[in-house]
C-alpha positions in Angstrom: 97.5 130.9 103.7 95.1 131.3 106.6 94.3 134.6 106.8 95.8 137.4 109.3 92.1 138.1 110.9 91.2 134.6 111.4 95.1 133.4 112.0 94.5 136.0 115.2 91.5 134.4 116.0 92.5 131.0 115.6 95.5 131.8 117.7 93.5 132.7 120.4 90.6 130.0 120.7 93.1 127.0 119.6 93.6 125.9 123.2 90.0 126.2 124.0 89.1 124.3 121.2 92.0 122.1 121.5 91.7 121.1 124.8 87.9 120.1 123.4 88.8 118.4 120.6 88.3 114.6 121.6 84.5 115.6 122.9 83.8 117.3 119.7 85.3 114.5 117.4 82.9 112.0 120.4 80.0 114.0 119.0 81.0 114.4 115.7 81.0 110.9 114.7 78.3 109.6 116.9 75.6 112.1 115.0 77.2 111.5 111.7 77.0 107.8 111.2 73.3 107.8 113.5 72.0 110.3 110.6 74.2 108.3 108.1 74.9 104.9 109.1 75.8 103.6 105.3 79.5 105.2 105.9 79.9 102.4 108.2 79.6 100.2 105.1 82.9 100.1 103.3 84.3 103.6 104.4 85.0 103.9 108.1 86.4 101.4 109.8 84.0 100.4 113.1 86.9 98.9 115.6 88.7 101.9 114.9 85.7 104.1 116.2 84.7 101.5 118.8 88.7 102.1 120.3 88.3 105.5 119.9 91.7 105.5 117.7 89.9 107.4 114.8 88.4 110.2 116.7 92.0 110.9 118.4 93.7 111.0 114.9 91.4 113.3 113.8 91.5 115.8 116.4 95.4 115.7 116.1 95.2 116.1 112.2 92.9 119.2 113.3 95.5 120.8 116.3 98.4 120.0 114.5 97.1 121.1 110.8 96.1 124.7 113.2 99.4 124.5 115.1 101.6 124.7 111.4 99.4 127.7 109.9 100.6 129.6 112.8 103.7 128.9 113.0 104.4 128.8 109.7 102.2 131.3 107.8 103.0 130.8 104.0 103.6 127.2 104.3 101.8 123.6 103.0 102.6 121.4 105.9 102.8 118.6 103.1 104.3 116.2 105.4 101.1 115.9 107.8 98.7 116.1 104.2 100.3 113.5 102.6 100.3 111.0 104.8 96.0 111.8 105.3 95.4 111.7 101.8 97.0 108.1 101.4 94.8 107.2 103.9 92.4 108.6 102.7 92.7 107.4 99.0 93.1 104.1 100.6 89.8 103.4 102.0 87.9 105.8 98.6 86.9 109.4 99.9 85.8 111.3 97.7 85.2 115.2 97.2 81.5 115.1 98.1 82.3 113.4 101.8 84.4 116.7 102.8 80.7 118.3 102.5 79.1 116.1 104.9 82.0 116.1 107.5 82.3 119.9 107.5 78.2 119.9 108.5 78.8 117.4 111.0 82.1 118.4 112.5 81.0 122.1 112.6 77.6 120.9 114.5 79.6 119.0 116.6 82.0 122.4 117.1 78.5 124.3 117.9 77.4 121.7 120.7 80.4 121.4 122.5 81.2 125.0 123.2 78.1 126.6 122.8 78.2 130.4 123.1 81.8 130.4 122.5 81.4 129.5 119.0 80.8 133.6 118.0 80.3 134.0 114.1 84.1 135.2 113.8 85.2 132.4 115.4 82.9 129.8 113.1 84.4 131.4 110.2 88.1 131.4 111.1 87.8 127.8 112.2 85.8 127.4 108.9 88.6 128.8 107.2 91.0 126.4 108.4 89.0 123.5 107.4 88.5 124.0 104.2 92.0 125.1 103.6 93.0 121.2 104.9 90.3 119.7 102.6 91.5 121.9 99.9 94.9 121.2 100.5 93.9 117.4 100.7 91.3 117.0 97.5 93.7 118.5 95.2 96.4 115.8 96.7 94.1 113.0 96.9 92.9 114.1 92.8 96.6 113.5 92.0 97.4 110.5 93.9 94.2 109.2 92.4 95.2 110.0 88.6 98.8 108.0 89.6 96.3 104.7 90.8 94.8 105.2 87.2 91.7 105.6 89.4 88.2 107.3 88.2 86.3 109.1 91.0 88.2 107.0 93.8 87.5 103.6 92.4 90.7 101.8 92.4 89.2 98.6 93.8 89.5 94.9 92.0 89.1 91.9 92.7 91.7 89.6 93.4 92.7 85.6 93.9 94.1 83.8 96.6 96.9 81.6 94.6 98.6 80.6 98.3 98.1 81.0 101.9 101.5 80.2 104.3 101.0 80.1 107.9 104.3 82.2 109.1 103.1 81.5 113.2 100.9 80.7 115.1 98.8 84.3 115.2 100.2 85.5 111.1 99.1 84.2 107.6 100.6 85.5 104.2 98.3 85.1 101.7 99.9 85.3 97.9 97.8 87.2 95.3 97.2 87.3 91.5 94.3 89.6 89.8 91.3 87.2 89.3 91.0 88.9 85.7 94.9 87.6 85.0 95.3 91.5 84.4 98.6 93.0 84.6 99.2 94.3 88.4 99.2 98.0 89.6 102.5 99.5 90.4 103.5 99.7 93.4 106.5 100.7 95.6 107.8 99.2 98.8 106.5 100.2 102.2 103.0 101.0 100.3 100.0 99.5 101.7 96.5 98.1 99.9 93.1 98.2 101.4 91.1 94.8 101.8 87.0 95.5 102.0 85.5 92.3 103.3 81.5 91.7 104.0 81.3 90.6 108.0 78.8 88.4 108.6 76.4 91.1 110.0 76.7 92.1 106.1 78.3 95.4 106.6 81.4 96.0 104.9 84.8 96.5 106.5 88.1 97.8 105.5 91.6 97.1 106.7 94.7 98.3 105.2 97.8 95.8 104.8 100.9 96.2 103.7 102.5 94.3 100.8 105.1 92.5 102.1 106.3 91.0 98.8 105.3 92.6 95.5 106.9 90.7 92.5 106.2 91.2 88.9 103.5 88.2 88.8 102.2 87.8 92.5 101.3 90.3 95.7 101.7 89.2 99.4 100.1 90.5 102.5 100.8 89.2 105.9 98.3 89.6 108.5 98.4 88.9 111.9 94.9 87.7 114.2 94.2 90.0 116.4 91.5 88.5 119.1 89.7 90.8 121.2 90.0 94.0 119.8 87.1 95.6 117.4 89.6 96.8 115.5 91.1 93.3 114.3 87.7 92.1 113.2 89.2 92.1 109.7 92.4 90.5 110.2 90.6 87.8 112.5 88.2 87.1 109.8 90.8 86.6 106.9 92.7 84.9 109.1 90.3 82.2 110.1 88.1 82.0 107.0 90.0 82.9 103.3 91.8 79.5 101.9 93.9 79.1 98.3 90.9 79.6 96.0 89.2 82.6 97.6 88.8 85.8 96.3 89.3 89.1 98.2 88.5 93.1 96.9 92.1 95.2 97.0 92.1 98.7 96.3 95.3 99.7 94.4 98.9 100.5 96.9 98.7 104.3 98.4 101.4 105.1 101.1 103.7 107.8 101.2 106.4 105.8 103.6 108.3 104.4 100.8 111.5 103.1 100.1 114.0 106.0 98.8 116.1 105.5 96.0 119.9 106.8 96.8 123.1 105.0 98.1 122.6 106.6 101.9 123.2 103.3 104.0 119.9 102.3 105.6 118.7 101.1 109.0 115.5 99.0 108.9 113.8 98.8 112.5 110.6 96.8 113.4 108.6 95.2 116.1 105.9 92.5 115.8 103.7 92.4 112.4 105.9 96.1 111.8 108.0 93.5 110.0 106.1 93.3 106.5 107.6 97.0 105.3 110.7 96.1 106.7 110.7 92.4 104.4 109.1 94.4 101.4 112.1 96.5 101.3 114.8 94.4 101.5 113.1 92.3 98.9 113.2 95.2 96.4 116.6 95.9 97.3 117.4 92.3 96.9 115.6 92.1 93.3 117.0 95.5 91.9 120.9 94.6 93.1 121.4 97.2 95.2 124.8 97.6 96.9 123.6 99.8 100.1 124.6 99.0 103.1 121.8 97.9 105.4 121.1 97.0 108.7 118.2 95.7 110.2 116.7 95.8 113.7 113.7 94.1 114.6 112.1 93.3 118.5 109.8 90.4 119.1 108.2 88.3 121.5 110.2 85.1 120.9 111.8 83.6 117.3 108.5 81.4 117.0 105.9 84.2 116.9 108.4 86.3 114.3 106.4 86.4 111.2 108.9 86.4 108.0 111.5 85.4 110.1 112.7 83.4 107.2 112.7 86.3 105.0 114.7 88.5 107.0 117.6 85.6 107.6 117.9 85.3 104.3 117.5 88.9 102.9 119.4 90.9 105.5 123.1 90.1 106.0 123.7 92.6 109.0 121.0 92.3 111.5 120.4 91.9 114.8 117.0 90.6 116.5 115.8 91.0 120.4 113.7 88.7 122.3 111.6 89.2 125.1 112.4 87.1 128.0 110.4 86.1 131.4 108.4 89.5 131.7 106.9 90.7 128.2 108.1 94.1 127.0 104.9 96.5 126.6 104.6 96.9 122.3 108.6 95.9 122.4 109.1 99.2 123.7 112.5 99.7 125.3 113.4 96.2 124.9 115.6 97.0 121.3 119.0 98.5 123.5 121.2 99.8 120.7 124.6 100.0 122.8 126.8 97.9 121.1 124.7 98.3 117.6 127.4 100.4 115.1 124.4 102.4 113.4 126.2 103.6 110.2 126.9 107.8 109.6 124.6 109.3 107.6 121.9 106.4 107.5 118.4 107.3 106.5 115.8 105.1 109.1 112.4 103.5 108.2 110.5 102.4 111.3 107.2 100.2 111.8 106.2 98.9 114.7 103.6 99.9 117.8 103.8 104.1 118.7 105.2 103.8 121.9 107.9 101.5 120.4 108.5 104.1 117.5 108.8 106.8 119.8 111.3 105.0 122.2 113.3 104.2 119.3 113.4 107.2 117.7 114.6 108.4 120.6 117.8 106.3 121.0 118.2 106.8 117.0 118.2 110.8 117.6 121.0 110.5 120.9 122.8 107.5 118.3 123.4 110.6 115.7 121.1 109.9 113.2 119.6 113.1 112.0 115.5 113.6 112.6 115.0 114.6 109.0 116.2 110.5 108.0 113.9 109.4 110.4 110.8 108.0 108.5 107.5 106.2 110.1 104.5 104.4 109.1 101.8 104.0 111.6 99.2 101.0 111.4 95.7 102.5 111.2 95.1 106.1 112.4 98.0 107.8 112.6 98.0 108.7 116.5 101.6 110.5 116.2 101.0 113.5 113.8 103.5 116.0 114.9 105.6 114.0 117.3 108.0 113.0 114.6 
């Protein structure tokens, strides 16, 4: 609980230091990795700093994480923290890094506003920090001790038995542990980091979801993406690894997972927001499940659908949308859901591009679907903390 002397404080400088937040994250992370450039090797990811995608997540993590102290004194938004610390736990962090980003964060704090940064208000903004990193290094310790993980090491090291090319722009490459080990557990929607060396030598991470996880084999499906730092990863895999390669996983983290219950479900997706979508219905498939379950997905045509296959034979109510003539910007407002009988009391599970996610969510709110059934999962920083 933040407390009342600094909640007053905070109250009072959080649009100030809100409405400064992307220059301070700017600074923040250009001093950071200049004094220590080896986080850029197999921590941060460089596209998403190049797009400026991780610098806005982390000044909404910051605003929002403020925003629920206040309004809700007393309470862990667990929501916001759980989904950090699986990203988090994802790509390693450890207890030791919150230390270096609180020196470098509250530097940056100090530079951009200067004179308004008074003692009392450094420590009630210090206060809230280290609340969210206490909050979030007691989390990350437990999801850690569920990977069977020892100070945030869950990597290993696995083999590519299969590589299927499901378009023209996605590849699904099946896995096996290249020690023939038995694999981590791992529930579906949950995502794996892949750490590769680029050919400058630094090493990069991207996170995948499994979009198959049997008892024997693991799948990921990921799609090129040309021209964008951020899709070095994906390009690289995509051009380079071949049946016989070997690739460094970290064990699944994700908190958007597949609920057990006999609610009917409603499985919407656009693009590569697919692979959650095919892991799901897989399990649902494999354990027997009688749910009813519908699925939605938007794409550019049924050529560049990736698991097209999988869906047609998985999904016995569905229905898909297709752009036509002009393309639909991220699918958004191109799923129209008049017509589309979306069953009472269904619990939703979308992937897909923000603005998509937030159109549909949208129409799913004015269909009747309660906003408590509505669950997300966001591809790389999450740039919609508090908007769902």
């Amino acid at each position: 609980m933040l407390s009342a002397e600094s909640a007053e404080i905070v109250r009072a400088t959080l649009p100030v230091v809100g409405a400064s937040l992307d220059a301070i994250t700017a600074r923040f992370y250009a001093t950071m990795f200049a004094e220590r450039p080896e986080l850029l090797d197999g921590l941060f990811n460089r596209g998403n700093q190049a797009n400026g995608e991780q610098r806005r997540a982390l000044a909404g993590s910051i605003a929002a994480f403020a925003g629920m102290l206040l309004e809700h004194p007393g309470e862990r938004p667990d929501r916001l923290l759980a989904r950090i610390a699986h990203k988090h736990t994802a790509v390693g962090v450890t207890d030791d890094q919150y230390v270096i980003v609180h020196k470098y964060l509250f530097g940056a704090i100090a530079e951009v506003l200067g004179d308004a940064v008074t003692p009392e208000v450094a420590a009630a903004w210090d206060e809230v920090y280290w609340l969210m990193a206490g909050a979030l290094i007691a989390m990350e310790a437990r999801i850690y001790a569920e990977a069977g993980a020892r100070d945030g090491d869950t990597w290993r090291s696995w083999r590519v038995v299969a590589r299927r090319e499901e378009t023209s722009d996605a590849v699904s490459f099946l896995l096996r542990p290249a020690d023939d080990g038995p694999l981590p557990p791992a529930r579906p929607g949950q995502y794996v980091s892949v750490r590769v060396r680029m050919p400058d030598g630094v090493h990069q991470l991207r996170q995948y979801t499994l979009s198959g996880a049997g008892d024997r084999l693991r799948r990921i499906t990921v799609k090129r993406v040309d021209g964008d730092p951020a899709g070095e990863v994906s390009t690289l895999l995509h051009t380079t690894v071949r049946a016989g390669d070997e690739l460094t996983l970290s064990a699944p983290f994700g908190d958007v997972t597949l609920e057990d219950g006999d609610a009917p479900l409603v499985l919407v997706s656009a693009g590569i927001g697919c692979t959650p979508v095919v892991a799901m219905l897989d399990h649902l498939a494999a354990t027997g499940s009688g749910r009813r379950v519908l699925v939605l997905h938007a794409d550019r045509s049924p050529a560049a659908h990736a698991l097209r296959d999988d869906m047609l034979r998985l999904a016995a109510e569905r229905v898909f949308w297709y752009e036509s003539g002009a393309v639909a910007p991220d699918r958004a407002g191109l799923m129209d859901l008049d017509g589309v009988e979306i069953p009472a009391g269904a619990v939703v599970y979308l992937c897909g591009p923000v603005p998509f996610m937030r159109d549909m969510r949208a129409r799913l709110l004015r269909a009747g679907v309660a906003a408590r059934d509505i669950h997300y999962e966001v591809f790389g920083p999450d740039l919609w903390l508090g908007a769902a």
